[in-house]
N, C-alpha and C positions, 0 to 999 in steps of 0.2 A: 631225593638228591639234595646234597647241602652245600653248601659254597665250602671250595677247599684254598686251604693255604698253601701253596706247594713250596716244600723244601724251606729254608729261609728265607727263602724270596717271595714265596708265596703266603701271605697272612691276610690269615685267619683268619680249618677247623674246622677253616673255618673253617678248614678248615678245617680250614677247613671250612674249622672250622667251621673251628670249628664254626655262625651268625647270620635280615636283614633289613626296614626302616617302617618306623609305622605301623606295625602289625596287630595282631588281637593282643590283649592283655589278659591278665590270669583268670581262670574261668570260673576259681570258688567263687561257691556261693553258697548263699537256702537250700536253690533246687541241687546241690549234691548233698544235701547232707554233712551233719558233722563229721569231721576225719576221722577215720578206720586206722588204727596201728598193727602193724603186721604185715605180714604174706608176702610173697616173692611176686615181681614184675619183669618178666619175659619179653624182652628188646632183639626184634630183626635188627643186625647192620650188616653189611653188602662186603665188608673186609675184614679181617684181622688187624688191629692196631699196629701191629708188631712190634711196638713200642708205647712204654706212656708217658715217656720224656715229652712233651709238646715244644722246646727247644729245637731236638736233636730230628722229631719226626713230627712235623705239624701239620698231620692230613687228619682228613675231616674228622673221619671216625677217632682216632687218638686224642681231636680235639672237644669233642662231645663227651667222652666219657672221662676227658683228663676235667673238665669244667662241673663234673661232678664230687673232685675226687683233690682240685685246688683251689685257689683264690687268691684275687689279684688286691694292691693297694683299690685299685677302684674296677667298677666294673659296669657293662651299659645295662639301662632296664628295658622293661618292654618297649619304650621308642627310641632305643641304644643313644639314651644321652651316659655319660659317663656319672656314677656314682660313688661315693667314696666303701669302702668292703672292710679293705685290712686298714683302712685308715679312719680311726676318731674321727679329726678336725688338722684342718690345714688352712697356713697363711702361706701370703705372695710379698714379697718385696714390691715397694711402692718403682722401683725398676724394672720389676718383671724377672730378675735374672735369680733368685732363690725361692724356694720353694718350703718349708717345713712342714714336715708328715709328723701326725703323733697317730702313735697305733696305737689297736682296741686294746682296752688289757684283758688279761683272762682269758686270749686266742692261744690253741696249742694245735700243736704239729699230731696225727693221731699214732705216734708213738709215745705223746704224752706230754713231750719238751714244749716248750714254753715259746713262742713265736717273741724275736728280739728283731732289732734293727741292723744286726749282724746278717739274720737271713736274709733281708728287704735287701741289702746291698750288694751281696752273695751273686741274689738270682738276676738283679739286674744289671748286673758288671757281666755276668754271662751273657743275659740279652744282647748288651750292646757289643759282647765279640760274636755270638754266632747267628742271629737274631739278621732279618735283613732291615726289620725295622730300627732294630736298636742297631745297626750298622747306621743307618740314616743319620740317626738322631744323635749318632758320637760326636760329631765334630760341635754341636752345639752346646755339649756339655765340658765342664772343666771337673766336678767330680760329684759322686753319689757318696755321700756317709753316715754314720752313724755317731754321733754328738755320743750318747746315750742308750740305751737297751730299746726305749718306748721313743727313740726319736729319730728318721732318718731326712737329711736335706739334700737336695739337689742343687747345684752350682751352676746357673750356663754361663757362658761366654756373649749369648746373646739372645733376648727375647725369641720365645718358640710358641706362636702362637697356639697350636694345636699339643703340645706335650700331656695335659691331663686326658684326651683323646688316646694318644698312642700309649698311657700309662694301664686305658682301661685295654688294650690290643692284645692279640695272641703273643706268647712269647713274654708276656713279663709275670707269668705264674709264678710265686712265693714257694720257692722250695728251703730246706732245711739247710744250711747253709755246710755242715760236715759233709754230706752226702754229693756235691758237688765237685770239690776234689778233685783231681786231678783224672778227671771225665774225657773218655778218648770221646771224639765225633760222633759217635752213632749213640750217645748219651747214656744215661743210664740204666743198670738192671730192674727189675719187678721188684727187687730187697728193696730199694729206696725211693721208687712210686711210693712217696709218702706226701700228704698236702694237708691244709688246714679245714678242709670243705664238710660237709656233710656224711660223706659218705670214702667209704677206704677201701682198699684190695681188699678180697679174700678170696679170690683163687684165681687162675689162671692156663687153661688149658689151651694151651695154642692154636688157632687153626680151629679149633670148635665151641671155647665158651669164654668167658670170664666174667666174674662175679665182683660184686662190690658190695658191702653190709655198711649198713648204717654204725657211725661214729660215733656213738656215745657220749661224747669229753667232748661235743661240736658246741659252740657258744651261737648263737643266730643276732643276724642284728635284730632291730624290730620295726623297723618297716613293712608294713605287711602289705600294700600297695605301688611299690616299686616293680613287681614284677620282672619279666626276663633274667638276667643274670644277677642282680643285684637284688638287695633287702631280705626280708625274713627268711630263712629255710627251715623248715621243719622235716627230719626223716621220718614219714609215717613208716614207709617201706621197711621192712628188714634189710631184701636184698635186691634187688637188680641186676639180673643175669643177661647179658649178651651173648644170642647166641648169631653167629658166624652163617649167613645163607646169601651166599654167593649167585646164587640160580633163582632167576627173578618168576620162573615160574614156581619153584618152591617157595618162596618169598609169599608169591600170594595164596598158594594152599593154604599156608600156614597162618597167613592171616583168618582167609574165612573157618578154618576146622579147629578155632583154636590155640594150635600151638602157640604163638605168640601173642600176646599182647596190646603190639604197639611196633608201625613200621615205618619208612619213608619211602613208598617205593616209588620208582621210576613213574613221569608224570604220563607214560602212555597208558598205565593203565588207570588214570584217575576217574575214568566215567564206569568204568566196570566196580570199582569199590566204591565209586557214590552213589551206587544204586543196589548195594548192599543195605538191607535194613537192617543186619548184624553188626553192621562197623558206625563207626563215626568218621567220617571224612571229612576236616577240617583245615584250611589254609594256613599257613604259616606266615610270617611277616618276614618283609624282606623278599630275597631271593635271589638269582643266580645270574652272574655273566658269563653267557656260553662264548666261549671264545676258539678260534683256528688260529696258532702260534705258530707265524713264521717263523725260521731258523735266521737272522742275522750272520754267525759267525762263519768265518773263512770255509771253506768245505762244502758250504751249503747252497743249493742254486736259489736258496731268496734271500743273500747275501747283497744281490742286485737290487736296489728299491724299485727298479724298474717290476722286476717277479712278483714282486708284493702290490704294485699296482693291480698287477696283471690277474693275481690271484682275489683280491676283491671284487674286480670286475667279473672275474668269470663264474665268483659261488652266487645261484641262485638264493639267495636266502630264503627269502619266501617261501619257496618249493622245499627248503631242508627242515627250517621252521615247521611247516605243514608233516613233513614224513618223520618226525621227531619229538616233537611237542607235544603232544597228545593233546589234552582239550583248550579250543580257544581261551576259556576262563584261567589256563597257565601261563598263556606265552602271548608277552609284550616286544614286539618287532621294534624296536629301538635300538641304535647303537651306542647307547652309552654305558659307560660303568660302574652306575650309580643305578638302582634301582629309583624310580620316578617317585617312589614313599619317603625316598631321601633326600629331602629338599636341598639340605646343606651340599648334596655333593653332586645332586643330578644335574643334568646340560645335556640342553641340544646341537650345543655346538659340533661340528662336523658331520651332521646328522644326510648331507646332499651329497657325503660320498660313500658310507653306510647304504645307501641307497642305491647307487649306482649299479649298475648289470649290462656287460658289454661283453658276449666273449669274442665279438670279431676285434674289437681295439686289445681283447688281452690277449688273445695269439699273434696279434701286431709286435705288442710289448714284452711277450716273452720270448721272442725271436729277437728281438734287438738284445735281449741281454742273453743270447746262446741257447738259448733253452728249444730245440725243433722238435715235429715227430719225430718220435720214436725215444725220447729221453727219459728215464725213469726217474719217480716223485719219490722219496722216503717218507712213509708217513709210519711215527709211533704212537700208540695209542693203547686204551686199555680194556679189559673184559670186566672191572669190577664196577664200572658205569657204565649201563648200555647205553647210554647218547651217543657214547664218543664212538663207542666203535660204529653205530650208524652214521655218523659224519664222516668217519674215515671211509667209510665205504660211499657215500651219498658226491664227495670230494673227488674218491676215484673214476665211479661215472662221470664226472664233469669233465674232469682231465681224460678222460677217453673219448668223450669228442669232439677234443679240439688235436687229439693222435698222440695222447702223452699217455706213456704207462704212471702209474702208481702201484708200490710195491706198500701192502699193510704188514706192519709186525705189532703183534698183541702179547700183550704181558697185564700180569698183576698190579695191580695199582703202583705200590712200592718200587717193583721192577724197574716198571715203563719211570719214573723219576729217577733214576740209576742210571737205567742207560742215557737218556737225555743227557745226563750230567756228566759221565761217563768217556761219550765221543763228541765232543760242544760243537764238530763240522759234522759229523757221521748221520745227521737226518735231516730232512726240511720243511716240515710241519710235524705237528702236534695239538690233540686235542683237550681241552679242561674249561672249565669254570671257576669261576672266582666269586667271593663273598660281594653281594652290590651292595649291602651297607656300610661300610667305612668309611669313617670323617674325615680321616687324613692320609693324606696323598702318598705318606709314607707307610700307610699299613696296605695299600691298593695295587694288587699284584698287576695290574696293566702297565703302572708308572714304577713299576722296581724289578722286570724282567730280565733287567740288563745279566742280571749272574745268569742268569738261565739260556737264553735267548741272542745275549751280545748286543741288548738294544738302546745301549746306557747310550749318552748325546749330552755336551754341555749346556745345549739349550735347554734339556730337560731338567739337569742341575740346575739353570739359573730358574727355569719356571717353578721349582720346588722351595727352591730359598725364599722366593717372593712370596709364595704361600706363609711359607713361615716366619716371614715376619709381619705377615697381616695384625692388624689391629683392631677389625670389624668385622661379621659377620658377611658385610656386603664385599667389602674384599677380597676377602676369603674368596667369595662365591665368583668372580669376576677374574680371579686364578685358574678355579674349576674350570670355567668353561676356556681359558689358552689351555690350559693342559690337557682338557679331551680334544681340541683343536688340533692340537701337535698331535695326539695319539691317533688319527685319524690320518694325519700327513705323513709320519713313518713307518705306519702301519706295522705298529709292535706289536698289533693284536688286531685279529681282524670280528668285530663280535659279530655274531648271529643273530641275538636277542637275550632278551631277558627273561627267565624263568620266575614265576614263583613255585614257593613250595607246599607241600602238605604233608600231612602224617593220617596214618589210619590206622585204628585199635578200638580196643573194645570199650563199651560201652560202661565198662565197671572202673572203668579209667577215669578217676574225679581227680578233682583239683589240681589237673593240667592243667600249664599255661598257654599250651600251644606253642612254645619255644623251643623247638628243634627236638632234642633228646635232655631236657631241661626236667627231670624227675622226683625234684625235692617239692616239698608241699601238696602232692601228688599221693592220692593212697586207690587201693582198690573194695569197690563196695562188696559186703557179701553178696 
């Protein structure tokens, strides 16, 4: 499982992102051996992309294989600080309020053209329309441009302490600047999945594979100790084939006989493939905020804050944690949404009502806001994450003994984001995860719900501006914890815990970094 960005609101990939703090760093070495050039690498992922726009569709899977396949002015490395990518060298105004990028030279697009500061401004004049991040971040900017071919600057209106943070975020991917064009919503075709990165399309069969070949024309910085998304990339690979395995018991045949390569699966089964002497079973950095998303808007019975007390108090968490989580060594009972490896953005603030478990005071509190036996729950939810549809179901038991029905509807990853967005009263929970690494409160899908959810509040506007115009780390951090404070008090999200992640593949599998679906510098031994 990976942390996902959902919709615009939700970044990144992460996500979904596609990304979490901390983590192991790149694992060449001696003991692999010098790198292998060739051969194909066979990738489980759990959905179909259905897109490789990472604007138009920024869920996990599209955001793992688009991070193969683009690149950003800057990007984070293995402890996601932010790094500079498409960017040489850059200065700051002794104000704070201009920025000058000079891009690398010699980076081209892998139909050949030439990467200018026409693209740079292109794709992030798009970010900041359909982007929730770069929604954020408009009102602090006065403009993005291009001086020059090799030069783009940024304008604010007023210091933004975290912006090279949200520069390295899902959604500011460097695309070709013709190819953007006059882009209905659901973004672009597979023709112009075109990016600067290592690796390019080459094929696409929907619903069962897609392939990617190494780049040829790819320039690498040289960094070769930055790790995670940033510094040197080498395509030992030829190809990298995702294939599409939806059915998490196929998922692990596949892994032990074979077929695949390289998975992420579901963390319940983590003690059954760590005790595989075939695979490698390795932790990932970062990890997940399991989150239950109440419905705010009009339509919905947790429209009432009262419900969404109500609804806190009544989920055992523990008990869900326990039937979801598979092994203790995944799952940190925390309610924050920052992964604890995250120092910049974890807090314990709110942490006594996280805690909390009463269901006599929440059938109190859900009767005072209308809600009595016999009242049906809406809950949407999906099949291409098993967690979630165990919480939808683990949700319903709860609600059935206190006399309340729950009605589940299951859809397709894609789907279930559709409908939610679709009928914004028409349900009143929902299940997902979010990336716990992110630096800024503007890439942090707890604090940016409000399109989705209805959970916007001026006090959260103001607690976000103060973030941004911090000056200090200790600031910064003194933010973090009023804003998971507030996020605990409106309960725009109710989390569960925190997951980490892992990957398991075979053993021929070198010069992985242990970075989600991160496969450049990666080859396979004979």
């Amino acid at each position: 499982m990976k942390r996902i960005p959902l919709l615009a609101a939700l970044t990144s990939a992460a996500a979904l992102l596609a990304g979490c703090m901390g983590g192991a760093g790149p694992t060449t070495g001696a003991a692999d051996g010098p790198p292998v050039r060739g051969g194909n690498l066979t990738v489980a992922v759990p959905t179909d992309p259905q897109s490789l726009d990472m604007v138009a569709n920024p869920g996990q899977v599209t955001a793992q294989i688009g991070n193969m396949m683009y690149e950003k002015l800057f990007e984070v490395d293995q402890h996601f600080v932010a790094r500079p990518m498409l960017v040489d060298t850059f200065t700051t105004s002794p104000d704070r309020l201009t920025y000058t990028f000079k891009l690398r030279p010699g980076v081209t697009f892998q139909d050949g053209n030439p990467l200018t500061g026409n693209d740079v401004v292109a794709s992030l004049q798009r970010w900041q329309k359909s982007h929730r991040t770069g929604q954020l971040v408009t009102p602090d900017i006065t403009t993005i441009a291009a001086p020059d071919p090799a030069t783009v600057t940024i304008h604010l209106k007023r210091p933004r302490y975290p912006l090279i943070d949200e520069l390295a975020g899902a959604g500011t991917e460097i695309y070709e600047a013709k190819n953007l064009v006059g882009l209905p919503a659901t973004g672009f075709g597979q023709d112009k999945a075109i990016g600067t990165g290592p690796y390019k399309l080459k094929s696409w069969d929907i619903g069962q594979q897609l392939v990617l070949a190494r780049y040829d024309g790819y320039k690498s910085r040289s960094e070769e100790d930055w790790g995670g998304q940033a510094g040197a990339k080498h395509a030992y690979l030829d190809t990298v084939t995702y294939k599409i395995v939806g059915d998490q018991d196929a998922l692990i045949n596949g892994l032990q006989t074979g077929q695949w390569d390289h998975a992420m699966p579901a963390n319940d089964q983590y003690e059954q493939l760590k005790a595989n002497p075939n695979l490698v079973v390795h932790n990932l950095p970062g990890g997940n905020e399991n989150v239950i998303i109440p419905n705010f808007n009009p339509g919905s019975k947790f429209a009432d804050p009262r419900a969404r007390q109500a609804l806190n108090l009544l989920l055992d968490k523990p008990a869900i944690n326990a039937a979801t989580g598979g092994s203790k060594d995944l799952t940190i009972e925390t309610g924050a949404f920052a992964s604890p490896d995250n120092q910049a953005s974890y807090s314990t603030a709110g942490d006594d009502v996280y805690r909390q478990h009463d269901p006599a005071r929440a059938t109190e509190l859900l009767a005072e806001a209308g809600i009595t036996a016999g009242a049906t729950i809406h809950i949407v939810t999906t099949n291409s994450y098993p967690e979630f549809g165990k919480w939808a179901v683990l949700i319903q038991d709860e609600l059935g003994k206190i006399g309340l029905q729950a009605k589940i509807d299951t859809y397709d990853f894609a789907t279930m984001l559709g409908t939610l967005t679709k009928d914004p009263g028409g349900w009143d929970i929902t299940t997902l995860f979010f990336d716990s690494s992110l630096t800024s409160p503007a890439q942090m899908p707890a604090l940016t719900l409000g399109t989705l959810n209805g959970s916007s509040s001026p006090e959260l506007d103001g607690l976000m501006t103060e973030f941004n115009t911090s000056t200090t780390p200790e600031q910064a951090k003194a933010v973090i914890n009023k804003l998971q404070a507030f996020t605990w008090k409106q309960l725009s999200v109710i989390t569960l815990s925190q997951s980490k992640l892992y990957a398991a593949y075979t053993p021929r599998l070198k010069g992985y970094g242990d970075f989600y679906r991160v496969f450049w510098n990666a080859w396979l031994a004979a």
